[in-house]
C-alpha positions as CSV (number, residue, x, y, z in Angstrom):
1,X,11.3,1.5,1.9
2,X,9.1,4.5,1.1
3,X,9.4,7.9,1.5
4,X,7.8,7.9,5.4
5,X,11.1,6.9,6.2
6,X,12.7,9.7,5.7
7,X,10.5,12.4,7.6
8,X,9.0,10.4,9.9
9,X,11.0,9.7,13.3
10,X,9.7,7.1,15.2
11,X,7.6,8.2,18.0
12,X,8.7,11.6,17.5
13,X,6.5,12.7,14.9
14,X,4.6,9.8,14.2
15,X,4.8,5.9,14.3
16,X,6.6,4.0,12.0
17,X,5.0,0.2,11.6
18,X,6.0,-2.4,8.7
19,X,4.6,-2.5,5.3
20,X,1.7,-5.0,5.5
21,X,1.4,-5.7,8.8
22,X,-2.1,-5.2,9.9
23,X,-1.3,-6.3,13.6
24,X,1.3,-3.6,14.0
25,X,-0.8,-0.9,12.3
26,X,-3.6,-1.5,14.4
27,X,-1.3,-1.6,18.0
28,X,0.3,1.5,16.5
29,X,-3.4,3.8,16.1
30,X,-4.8,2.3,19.2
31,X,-1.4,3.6,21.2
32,X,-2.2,6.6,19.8
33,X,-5.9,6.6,20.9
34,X,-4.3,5.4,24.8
35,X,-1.8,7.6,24.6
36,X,-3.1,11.4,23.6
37,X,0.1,13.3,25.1
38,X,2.3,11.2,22.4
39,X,-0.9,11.8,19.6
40,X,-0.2,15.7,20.8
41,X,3.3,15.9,20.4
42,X,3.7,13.9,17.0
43,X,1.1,15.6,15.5
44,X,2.5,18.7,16.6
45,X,5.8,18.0,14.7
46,X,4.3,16.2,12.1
47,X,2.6,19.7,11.0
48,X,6.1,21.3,11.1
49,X,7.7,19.1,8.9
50,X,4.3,19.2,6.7
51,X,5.3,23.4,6.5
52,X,8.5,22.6,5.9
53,X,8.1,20.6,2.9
54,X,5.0,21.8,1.3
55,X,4.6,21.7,-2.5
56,X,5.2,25.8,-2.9
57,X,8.2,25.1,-1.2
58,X,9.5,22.5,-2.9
59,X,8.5,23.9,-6.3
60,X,10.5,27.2,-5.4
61,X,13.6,25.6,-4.4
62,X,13.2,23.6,-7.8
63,X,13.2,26.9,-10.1
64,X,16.1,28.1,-7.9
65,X,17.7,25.5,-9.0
66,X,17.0,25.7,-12.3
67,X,17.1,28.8,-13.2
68,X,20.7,28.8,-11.9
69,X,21.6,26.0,-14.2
């Protein structure tokens, strides 16, 4: 569930770990520590998608759609 799910690809622009689980969360931002070529690269997309979907954005594609109503 949740929103994350449908932006975030797993390992491609960020990690996707299960609701609650503390264990998983923490072997997820330690990887990321270990691993600073993947940090890189999912951070690098990450900020895409953030561009992508900012709230100016959003909010413009919203009165497009409304004034067109």
């Amino acid at each position: 569930g949740g929103g994350a799910r449908e932006v975030i690809q797993n390992k491609e622009n960020g990690l996707i770990v299960p609701i609650k689980d503390v264990e998983a969360l923490y072997i997820g931002m330690k990887r990321m520590i270990e691993e600073p070529e993947l940090a890189k690269s999912c951070g690098e997309r990450a900020a895409k998608i953030r561009d992508e979907q900012s709230v100016e954005k959003i909010v413009d594609q919203w009165i497009k759609v409304i004034e067109s109503a």
